[in-house]
PQR file with spaces between the fields and no chain letter, atoms N, CA, C, O and H, PARSE charges and radii, in Angstrom:
ATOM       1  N    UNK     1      -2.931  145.986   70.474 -0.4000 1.5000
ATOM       2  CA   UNK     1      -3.271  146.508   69.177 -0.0000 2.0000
ATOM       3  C    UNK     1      -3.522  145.361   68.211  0.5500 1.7000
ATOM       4  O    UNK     1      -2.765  144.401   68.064 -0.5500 1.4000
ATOM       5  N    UNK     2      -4.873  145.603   67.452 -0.4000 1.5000
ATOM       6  CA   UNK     2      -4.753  144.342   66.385 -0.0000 2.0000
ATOM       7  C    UNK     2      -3.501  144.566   65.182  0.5500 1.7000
ATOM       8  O    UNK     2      -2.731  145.526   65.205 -0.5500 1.4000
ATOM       9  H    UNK     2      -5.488  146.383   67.571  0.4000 1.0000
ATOM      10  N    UNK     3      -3.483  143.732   64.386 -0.4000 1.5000
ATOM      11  CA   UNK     3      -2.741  143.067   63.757 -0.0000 2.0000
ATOM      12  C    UNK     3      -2.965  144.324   62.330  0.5500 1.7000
ATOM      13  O    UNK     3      -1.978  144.695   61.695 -0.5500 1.4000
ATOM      14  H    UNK     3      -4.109  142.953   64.367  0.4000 1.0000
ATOM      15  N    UNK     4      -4.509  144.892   61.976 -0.4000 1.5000
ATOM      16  CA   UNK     4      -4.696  145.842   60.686 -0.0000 2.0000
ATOM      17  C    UNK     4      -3.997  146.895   61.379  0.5500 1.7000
ATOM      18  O    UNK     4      -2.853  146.968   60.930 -0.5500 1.4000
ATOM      19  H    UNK     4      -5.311  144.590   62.491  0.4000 1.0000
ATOM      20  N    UNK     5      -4.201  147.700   62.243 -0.4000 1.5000
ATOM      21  CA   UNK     5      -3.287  148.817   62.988 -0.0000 2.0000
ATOM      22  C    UNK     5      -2.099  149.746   62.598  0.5500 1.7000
ATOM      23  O    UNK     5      -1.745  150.880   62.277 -0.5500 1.4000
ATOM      24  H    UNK     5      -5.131  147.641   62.608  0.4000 1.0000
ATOM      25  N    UNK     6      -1.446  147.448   63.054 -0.4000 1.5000
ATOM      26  CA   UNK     6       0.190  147.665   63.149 -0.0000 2.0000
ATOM      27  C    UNK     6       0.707  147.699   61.204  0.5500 1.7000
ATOM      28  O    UNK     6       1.548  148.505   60.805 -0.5500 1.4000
ATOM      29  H    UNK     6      -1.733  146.526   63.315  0.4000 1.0000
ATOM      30  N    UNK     7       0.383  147.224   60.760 -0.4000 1.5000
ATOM      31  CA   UNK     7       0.824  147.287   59.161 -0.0000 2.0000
ATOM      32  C    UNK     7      -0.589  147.730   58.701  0.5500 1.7000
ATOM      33  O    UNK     7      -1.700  147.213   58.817 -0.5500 1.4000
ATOM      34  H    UNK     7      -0.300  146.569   61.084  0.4000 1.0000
ATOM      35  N    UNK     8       0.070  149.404   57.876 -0.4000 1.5000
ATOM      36  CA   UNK     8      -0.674  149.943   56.732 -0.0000 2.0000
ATOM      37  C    UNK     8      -0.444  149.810   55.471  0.5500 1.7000
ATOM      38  O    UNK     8      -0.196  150.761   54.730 -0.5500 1.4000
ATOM      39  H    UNK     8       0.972  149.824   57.782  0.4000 1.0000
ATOM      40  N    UNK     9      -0.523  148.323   55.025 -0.4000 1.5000
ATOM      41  CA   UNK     9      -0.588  148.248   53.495 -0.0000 2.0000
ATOM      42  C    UNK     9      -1.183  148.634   52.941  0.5500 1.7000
ATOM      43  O    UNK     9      -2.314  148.222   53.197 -0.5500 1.4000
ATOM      44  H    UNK     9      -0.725  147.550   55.627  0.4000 1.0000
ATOM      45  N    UNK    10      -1.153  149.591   51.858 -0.4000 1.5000
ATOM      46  CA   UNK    10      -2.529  150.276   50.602 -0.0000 2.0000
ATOM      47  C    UNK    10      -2.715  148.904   49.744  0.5500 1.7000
ATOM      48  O    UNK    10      -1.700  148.290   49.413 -0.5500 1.4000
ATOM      49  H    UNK    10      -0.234  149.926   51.651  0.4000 1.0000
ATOM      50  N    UNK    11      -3.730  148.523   49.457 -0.4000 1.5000
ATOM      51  CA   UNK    11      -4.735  147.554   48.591 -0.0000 2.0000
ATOM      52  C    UNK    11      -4.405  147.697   47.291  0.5500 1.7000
ATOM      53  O    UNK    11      -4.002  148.816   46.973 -0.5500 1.4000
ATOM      54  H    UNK    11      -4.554  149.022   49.725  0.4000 1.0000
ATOM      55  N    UNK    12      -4.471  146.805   46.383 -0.4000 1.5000
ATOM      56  CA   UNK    12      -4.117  147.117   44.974 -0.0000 2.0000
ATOM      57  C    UNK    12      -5.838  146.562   44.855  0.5500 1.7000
ATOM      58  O    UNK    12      -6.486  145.645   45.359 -0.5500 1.4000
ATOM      59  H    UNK    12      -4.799  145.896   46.641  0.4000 1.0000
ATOM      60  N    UNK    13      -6.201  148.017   43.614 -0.4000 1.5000
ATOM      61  CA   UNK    13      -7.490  147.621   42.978 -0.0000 2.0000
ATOM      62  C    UNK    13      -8.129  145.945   42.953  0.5500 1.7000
ATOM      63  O    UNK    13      -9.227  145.625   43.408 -0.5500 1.4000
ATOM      64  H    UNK    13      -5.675  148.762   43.205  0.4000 1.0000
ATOM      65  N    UNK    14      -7.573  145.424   42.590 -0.4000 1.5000
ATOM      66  CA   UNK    14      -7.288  144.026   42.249 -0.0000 2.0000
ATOM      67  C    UNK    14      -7.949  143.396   43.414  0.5500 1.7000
ATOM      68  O    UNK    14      -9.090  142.949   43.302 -0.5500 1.4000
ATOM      69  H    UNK    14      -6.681  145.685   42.220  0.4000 1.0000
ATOM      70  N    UNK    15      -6.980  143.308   45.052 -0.4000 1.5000
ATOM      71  CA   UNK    15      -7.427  142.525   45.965 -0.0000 2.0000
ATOM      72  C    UNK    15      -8.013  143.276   46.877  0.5500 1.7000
ATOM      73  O    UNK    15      -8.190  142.935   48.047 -0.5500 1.4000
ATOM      74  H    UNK    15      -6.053  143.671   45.143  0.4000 1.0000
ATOM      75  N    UNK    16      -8.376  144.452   46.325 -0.4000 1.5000
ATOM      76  CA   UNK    16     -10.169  145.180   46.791 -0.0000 2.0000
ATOM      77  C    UNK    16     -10.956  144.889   46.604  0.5500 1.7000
ATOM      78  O    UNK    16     -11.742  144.399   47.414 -0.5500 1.4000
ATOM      79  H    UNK    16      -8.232  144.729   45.375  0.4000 1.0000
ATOM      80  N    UNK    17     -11.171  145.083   45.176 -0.4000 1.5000
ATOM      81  CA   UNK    17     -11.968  143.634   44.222 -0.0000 2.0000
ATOM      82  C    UNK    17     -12.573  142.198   44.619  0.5500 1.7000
ATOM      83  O    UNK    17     -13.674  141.653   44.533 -0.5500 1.4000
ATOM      84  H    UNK    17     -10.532  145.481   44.518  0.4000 1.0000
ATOM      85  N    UNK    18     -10.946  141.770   45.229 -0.4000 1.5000
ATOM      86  CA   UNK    18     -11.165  139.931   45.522 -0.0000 2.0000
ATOM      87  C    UNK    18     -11.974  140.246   46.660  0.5500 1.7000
ATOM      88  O    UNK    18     -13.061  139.679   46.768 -0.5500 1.4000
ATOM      89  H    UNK    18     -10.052  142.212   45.299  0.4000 1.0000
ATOM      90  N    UNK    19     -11.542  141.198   47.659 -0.4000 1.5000
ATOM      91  CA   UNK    19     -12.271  141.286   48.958 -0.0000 2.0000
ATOM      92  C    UNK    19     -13.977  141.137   49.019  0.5500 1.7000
ATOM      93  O    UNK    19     -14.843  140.437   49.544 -0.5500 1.4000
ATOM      94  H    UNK    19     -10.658  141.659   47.571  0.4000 1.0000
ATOM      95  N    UNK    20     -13.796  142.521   47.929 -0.4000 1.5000
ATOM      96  CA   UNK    20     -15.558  142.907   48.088 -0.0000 2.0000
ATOM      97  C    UNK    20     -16.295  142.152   47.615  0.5500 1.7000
ATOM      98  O    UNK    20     -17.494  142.120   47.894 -0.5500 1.4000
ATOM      99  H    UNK    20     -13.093  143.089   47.502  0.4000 1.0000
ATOM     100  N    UNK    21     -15.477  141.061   46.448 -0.4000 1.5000
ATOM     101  CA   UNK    21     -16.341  139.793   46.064 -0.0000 2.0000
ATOM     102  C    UNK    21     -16.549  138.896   46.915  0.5500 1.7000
ATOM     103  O    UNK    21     -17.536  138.172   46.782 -0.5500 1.4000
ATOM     104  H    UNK    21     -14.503  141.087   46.221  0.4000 1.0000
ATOM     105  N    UNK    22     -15.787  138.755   47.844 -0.4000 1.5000
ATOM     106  CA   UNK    22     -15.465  137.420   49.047 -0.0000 2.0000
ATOM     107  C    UNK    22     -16.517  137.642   50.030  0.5500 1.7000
ATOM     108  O    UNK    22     -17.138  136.716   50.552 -0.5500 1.4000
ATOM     109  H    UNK    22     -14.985  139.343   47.951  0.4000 1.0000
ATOM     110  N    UNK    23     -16.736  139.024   50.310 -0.4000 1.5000
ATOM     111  CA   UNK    23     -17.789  139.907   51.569 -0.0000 2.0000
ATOM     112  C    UNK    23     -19.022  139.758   50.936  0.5500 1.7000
ATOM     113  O    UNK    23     -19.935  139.261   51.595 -0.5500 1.4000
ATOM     114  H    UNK    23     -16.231  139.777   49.887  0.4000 1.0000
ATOM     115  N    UNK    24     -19.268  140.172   49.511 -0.4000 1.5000
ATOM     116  CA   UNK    24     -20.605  139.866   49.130 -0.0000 2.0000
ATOM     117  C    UNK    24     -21.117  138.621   49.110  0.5500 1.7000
ATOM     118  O    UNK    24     -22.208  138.359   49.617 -0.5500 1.4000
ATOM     119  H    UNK    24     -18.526  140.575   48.975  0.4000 1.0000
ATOM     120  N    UNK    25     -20.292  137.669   48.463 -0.4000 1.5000
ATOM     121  CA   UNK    25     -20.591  136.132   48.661 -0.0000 2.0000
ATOM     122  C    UNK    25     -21.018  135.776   49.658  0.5500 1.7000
ATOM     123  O    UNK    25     -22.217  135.517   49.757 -0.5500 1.4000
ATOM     124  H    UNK    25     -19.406  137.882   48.052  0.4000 1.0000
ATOM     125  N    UNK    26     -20.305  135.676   50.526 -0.4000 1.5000
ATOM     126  CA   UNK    26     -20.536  135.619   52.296 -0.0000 2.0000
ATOM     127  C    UNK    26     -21.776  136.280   52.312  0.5500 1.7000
ATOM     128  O    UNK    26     -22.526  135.305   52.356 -0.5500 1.4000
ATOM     129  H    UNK    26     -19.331  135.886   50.446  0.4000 1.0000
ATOM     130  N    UNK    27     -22.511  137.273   52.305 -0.4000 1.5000
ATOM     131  CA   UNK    27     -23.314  137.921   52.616 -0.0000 2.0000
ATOM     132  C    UNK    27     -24.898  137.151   51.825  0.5500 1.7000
ATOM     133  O    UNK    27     -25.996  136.963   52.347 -0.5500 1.4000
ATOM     134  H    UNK    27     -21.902  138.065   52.269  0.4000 1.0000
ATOM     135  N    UNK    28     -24.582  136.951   50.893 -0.4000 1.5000
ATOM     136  CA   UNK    28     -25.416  136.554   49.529 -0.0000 2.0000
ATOM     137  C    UNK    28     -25.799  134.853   49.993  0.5500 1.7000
ATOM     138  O    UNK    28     -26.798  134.269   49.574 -0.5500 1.4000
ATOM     139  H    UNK    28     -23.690  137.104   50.469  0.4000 1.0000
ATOM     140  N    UNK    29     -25.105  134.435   50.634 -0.4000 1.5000
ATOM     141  CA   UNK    29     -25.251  132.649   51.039 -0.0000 2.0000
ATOM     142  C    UNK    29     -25.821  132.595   52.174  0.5500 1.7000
ATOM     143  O    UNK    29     -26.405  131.572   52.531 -0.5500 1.4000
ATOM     144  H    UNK    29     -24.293  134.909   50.975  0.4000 1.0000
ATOM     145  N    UNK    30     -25.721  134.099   53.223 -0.4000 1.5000
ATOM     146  CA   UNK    30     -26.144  134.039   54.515 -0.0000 2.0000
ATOM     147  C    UNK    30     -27.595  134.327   54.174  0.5500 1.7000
ATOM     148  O    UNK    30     -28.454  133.718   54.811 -0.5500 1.4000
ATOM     149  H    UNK    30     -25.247  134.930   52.934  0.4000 1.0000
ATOM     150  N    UNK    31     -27.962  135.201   53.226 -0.4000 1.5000
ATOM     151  CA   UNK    31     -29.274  135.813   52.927 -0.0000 2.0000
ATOM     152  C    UNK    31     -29.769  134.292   52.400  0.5500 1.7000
ATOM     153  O    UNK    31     -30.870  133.941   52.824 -0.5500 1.4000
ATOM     154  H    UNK    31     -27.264  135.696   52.708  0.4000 1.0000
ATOM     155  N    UNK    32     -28.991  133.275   51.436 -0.4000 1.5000
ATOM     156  CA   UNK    32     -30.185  132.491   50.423 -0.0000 2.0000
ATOM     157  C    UNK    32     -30.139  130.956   52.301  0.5500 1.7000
ATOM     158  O    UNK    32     -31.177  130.320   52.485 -0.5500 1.4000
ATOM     159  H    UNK    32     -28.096  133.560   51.092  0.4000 1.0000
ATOM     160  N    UNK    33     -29.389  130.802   52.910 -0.4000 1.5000
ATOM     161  CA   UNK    33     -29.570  130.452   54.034 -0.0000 2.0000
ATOM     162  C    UNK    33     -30.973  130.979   55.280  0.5500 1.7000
ATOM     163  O    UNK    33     -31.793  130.190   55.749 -0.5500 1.4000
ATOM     164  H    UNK    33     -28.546  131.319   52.761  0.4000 1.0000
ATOM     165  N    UNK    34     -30.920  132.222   55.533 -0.4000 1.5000
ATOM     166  CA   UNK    34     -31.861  132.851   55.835 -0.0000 2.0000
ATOM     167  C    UNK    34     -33.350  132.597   54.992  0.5500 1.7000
ATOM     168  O    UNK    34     -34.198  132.032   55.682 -0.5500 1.4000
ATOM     169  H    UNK    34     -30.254  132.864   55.152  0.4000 1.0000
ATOM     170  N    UNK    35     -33.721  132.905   53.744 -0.4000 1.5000
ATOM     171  CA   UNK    35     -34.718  132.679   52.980 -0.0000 2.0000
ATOM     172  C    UNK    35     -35.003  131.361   53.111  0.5500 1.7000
ATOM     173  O    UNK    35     -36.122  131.115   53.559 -0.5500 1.4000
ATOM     174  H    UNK    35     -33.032  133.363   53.183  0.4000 1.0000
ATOM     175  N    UNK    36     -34.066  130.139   52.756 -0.4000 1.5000
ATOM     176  CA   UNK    36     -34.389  128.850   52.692 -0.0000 2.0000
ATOM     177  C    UNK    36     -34.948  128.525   53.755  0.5500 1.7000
ATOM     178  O    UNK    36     -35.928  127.807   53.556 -0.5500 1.4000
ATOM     179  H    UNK    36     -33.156  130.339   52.392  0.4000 1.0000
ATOM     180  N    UNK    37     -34.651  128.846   55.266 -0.4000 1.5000
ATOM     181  CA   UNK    37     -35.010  128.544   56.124 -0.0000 2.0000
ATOM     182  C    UNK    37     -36.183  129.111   56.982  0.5500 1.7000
ATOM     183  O    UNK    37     -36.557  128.558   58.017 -0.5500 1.4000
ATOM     184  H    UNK    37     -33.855  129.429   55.428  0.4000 1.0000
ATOM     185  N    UNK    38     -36.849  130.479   56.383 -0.4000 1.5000
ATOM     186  CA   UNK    38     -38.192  131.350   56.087 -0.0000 2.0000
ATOM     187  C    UNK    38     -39.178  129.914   55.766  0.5500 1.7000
ATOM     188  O    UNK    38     -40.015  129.287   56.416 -0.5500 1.4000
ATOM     189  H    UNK    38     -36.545  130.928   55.543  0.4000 1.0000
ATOM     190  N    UNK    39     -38.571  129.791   54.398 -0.4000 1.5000
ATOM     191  CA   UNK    39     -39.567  129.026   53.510 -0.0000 2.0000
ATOM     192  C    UNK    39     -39.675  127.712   54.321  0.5500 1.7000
ATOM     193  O    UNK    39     -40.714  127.148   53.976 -0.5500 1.4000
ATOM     194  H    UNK    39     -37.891  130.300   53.871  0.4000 1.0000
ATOM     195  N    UNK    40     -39.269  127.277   54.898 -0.4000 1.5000
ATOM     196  CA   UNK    40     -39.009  125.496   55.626 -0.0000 2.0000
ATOM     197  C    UNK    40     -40.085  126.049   56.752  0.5500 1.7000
ATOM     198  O    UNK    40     -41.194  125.515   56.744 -0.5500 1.4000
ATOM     199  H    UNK    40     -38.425  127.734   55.178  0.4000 1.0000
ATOM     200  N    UNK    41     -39.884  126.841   57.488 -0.4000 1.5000
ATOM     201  CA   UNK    41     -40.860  127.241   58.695 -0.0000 2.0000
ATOM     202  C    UNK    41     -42.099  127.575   58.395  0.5500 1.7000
ATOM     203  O    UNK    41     -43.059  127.000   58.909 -0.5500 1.4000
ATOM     204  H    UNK    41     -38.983  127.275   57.494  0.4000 1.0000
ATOM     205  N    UNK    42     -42.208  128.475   57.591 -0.4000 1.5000
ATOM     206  CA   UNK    42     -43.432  128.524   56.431 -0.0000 2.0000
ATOM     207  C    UNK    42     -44.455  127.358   56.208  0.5500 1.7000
ATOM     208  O    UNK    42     -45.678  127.302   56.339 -0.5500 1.4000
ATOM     209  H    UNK    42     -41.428  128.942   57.174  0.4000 1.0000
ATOM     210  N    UNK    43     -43.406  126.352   55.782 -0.4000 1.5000
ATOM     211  CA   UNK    43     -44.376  124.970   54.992 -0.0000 2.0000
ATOM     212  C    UNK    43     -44.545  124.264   56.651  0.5500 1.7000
ATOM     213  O    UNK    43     -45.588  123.612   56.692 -0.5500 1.4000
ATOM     214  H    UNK    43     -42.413  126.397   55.675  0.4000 1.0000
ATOM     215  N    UNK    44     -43.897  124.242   57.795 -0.4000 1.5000
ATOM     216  CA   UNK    44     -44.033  123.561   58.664 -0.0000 2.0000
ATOM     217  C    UNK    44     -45.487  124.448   59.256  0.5500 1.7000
ATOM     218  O    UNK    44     -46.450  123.764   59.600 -0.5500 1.4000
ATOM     219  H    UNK    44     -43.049  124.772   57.761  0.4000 1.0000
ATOM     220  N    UNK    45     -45.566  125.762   59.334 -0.4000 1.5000
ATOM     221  CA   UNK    45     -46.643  126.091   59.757 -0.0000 2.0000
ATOM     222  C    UNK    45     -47.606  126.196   59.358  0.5500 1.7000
ATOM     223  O    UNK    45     -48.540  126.583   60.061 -0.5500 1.4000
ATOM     224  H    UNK    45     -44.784  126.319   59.054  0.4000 1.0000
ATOM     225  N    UNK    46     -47.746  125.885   58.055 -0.4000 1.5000
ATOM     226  CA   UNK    46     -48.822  125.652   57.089 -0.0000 2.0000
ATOM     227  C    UNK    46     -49.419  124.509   57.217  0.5500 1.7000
ATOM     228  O    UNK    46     -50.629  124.385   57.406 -0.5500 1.4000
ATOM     229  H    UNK    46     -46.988  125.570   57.484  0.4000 1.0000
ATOM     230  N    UNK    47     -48.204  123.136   57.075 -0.4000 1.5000
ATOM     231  CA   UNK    47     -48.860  122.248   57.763 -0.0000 2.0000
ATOM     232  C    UNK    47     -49.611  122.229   58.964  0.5500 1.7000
ATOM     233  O    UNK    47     -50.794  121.899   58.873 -0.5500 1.4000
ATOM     234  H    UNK    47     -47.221  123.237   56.921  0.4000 1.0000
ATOM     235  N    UNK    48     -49.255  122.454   59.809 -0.4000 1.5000
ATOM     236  CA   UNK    48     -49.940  122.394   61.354 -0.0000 2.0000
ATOM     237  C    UNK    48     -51.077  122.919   61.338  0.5500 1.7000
ATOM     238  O    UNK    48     -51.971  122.346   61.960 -0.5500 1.4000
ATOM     239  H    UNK    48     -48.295  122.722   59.883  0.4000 1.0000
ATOM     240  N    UNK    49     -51.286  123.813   60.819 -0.4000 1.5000
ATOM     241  CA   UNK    49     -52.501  124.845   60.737 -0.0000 2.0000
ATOM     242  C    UNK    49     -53.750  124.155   60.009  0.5500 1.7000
ATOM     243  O    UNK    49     -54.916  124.132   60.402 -0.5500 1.4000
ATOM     244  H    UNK    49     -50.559  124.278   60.314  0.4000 1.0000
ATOM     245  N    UNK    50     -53.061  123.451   58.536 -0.4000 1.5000
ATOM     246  CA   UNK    50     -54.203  122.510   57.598 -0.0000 2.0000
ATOM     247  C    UNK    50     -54.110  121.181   58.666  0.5500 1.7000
ATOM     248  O    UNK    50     -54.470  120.237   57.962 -0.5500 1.4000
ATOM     249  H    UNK    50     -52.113  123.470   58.217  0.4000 1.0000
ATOM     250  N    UNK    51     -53.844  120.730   59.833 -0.4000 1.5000
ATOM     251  CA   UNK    51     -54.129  119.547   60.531 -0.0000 2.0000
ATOM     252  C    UNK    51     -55.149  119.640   61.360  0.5500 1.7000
ATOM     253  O    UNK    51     -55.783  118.685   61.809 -0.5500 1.4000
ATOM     254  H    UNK    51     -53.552  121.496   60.405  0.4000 1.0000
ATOM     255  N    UNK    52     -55.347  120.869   61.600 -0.4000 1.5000
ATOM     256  CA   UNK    52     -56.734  120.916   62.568 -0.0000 2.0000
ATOM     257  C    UNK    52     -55.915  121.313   63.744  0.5500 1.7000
ATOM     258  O    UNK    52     -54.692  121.446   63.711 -0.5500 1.4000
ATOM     259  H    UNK    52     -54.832  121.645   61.235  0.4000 1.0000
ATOM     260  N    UNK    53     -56.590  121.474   64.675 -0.4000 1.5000
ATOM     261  CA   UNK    53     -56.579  121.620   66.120 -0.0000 2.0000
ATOM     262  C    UNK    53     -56.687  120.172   66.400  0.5500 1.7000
ATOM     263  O    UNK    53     -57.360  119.317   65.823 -0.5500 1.4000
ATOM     264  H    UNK    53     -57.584  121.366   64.702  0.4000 1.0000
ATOM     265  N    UNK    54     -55.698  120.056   67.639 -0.4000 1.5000
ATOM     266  CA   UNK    54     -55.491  118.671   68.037 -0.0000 2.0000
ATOM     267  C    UNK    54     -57.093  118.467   68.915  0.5500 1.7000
ATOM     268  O    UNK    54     -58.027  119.178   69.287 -0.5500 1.4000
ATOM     269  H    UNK    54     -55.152  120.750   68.107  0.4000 1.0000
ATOM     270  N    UNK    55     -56.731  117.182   68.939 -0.4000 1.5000
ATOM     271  CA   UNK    55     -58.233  116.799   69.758 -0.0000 2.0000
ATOM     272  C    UNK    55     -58.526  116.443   71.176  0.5500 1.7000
ATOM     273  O    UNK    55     -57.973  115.461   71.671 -0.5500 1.4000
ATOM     274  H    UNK    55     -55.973  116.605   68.636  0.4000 1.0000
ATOM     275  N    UNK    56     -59.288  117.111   71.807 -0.4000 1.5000
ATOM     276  CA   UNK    56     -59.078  117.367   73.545 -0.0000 2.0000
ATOM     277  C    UNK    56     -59.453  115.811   73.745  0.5500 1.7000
ATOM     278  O    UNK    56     -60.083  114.839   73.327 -0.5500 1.4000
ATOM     279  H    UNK    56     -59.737  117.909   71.406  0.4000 1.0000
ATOM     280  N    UNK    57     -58.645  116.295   74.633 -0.4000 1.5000
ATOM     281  CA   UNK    57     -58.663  114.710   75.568 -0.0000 2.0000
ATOM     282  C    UNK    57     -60.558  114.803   76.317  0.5500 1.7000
ATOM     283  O    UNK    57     -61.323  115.763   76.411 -0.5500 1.4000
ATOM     284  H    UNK    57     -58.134  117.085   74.972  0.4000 1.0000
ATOM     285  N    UNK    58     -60.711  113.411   76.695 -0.4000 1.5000
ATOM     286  CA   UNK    58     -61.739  112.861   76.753 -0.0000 2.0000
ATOM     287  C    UNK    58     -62.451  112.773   78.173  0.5500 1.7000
ATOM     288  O    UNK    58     -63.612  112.507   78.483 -0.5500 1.4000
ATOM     289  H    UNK    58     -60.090  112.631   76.619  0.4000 1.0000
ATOM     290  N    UNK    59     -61.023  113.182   79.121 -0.4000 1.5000
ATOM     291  CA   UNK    59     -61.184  113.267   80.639 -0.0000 2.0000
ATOM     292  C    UNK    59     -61.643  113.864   81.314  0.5500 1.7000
ATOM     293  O    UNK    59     -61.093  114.956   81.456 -0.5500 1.4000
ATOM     294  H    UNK    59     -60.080  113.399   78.870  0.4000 1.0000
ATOM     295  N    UNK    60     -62.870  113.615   82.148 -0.4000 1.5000
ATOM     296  CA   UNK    60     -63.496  114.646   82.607 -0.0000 2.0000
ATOM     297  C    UNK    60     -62.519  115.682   83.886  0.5500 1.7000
ATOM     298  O    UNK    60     -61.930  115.244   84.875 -0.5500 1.4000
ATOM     299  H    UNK    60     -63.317  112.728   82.032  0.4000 1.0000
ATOM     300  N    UNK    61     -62.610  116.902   83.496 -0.4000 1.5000
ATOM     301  CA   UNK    61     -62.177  117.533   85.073 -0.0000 2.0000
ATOM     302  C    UNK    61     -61.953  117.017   86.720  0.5500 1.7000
ATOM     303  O    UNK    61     -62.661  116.737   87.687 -0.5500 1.4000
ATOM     304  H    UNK    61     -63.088  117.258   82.693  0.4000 1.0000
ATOM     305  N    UNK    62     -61.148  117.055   86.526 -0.4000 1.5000
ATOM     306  CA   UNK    62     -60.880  116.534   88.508 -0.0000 2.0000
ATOM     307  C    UNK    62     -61.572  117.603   89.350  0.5500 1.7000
ATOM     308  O    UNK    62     -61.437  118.805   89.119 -0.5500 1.4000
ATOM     309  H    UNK    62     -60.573  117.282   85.740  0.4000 1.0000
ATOM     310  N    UNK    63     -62.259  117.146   90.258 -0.4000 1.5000
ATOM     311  CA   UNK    63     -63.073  118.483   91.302 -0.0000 2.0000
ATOM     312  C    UNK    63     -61.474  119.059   92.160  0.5500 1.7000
ATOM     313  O    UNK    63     -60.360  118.536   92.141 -0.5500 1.4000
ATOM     314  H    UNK    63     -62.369  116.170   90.445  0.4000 1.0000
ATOM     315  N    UNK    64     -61.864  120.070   92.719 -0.4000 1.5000
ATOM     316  CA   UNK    64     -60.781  120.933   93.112 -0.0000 2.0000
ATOM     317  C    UNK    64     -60.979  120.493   94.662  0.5500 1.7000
ATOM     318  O    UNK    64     -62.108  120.472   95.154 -0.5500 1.4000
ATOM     319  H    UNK    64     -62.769  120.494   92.734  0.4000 1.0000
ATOM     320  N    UNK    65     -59.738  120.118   95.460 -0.4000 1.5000
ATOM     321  CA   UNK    65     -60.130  120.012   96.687 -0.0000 2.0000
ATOM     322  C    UNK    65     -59.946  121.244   97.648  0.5500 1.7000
ATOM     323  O    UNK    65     -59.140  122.172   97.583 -0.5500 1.4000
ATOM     324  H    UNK    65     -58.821  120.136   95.061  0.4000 1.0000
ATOM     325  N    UNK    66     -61.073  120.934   98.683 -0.4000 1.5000
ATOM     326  CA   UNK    66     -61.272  122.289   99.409 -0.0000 2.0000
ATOM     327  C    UNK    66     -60.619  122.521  100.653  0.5500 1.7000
ATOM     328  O    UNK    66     -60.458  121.685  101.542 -0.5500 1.4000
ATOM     329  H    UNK    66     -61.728  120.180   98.736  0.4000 1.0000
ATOM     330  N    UNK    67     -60.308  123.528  100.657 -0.4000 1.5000
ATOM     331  CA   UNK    67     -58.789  123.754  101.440 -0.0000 2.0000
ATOM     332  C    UNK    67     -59.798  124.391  102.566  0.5500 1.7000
ATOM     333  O    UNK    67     -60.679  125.251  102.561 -0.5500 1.4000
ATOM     334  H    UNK    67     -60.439  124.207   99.935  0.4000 1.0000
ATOM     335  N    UNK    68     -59.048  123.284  103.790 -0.4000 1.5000
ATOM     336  CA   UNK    68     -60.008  123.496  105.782 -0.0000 2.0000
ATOM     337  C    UNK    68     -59.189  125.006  105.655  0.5500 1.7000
ATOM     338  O    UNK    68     -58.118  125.312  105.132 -0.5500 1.4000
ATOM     339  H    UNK    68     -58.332  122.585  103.794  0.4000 1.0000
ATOM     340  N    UNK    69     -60.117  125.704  106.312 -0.4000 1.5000
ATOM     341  CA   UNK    69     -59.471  127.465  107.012 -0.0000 2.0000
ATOM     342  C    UNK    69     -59.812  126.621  108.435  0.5500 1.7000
ATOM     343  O    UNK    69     -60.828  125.989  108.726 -0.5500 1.4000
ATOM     344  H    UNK    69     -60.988  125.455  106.736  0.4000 1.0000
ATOM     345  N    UNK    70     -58.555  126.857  109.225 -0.4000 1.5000
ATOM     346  CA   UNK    70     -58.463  126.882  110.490 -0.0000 2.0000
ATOM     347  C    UNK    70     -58.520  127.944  111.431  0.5500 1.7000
ATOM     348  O    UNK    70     -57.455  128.528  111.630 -0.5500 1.4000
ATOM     349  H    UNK    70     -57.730  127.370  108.988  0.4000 1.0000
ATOM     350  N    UNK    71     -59.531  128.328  112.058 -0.4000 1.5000
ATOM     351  CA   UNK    71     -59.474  129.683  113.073 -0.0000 2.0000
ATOM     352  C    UNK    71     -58.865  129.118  114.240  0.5500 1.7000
ATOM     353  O    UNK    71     -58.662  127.993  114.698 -0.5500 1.4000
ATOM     354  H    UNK    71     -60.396  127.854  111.896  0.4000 1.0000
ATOM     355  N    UNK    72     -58.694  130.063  114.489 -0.4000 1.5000
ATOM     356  CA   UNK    72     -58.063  130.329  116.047 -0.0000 2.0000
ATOM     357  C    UNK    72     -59.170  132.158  116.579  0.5500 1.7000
ATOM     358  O    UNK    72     -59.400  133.313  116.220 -0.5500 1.4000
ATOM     359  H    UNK    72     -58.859  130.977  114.117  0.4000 1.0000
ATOM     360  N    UNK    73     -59.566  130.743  118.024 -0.4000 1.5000
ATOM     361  CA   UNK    73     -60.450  131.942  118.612 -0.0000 2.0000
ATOM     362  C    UNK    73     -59.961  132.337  119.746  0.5500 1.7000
ATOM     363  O    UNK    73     -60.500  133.255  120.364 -0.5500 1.4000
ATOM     364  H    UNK    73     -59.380  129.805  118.316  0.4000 1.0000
């Protein structure tokens, strides 16, 4: 059994209060964490995109080698 279970203390207004402020905070830093890090991926793909397409290499194709079929008669 956890630990809330075994003791039913009733909450005083007060450190309901502290709680739901403590849970929103938490919640509110995870969201401006989340956004900040939207916006960072954002500017990274923006960049890449205004760089162009990288530039193909210069090498011509290798010919494909041709694979012997061996019968058996």
């Amino acid at each position: 059994m956890s630990v809330m279970t075994d003791t039913r203390i009733k909450k005083s207004p007060e450190q309901k209060l502290a709680e739901a402020s403590e849970g929103y905070a938490a919640y509110r830093a995870k969201e401006a964490a989340a956004h900040a890090n939207m916006l960072r991926l954002r500017a990274e793909r923006l960049a890449r995109e205004g760089a162009g397409p990288p530039e193909a290499k210069s090498e011509p194709p290798k010919p494909k080698a041709r694979k012997k079929i061996v019968r058996s008669y």
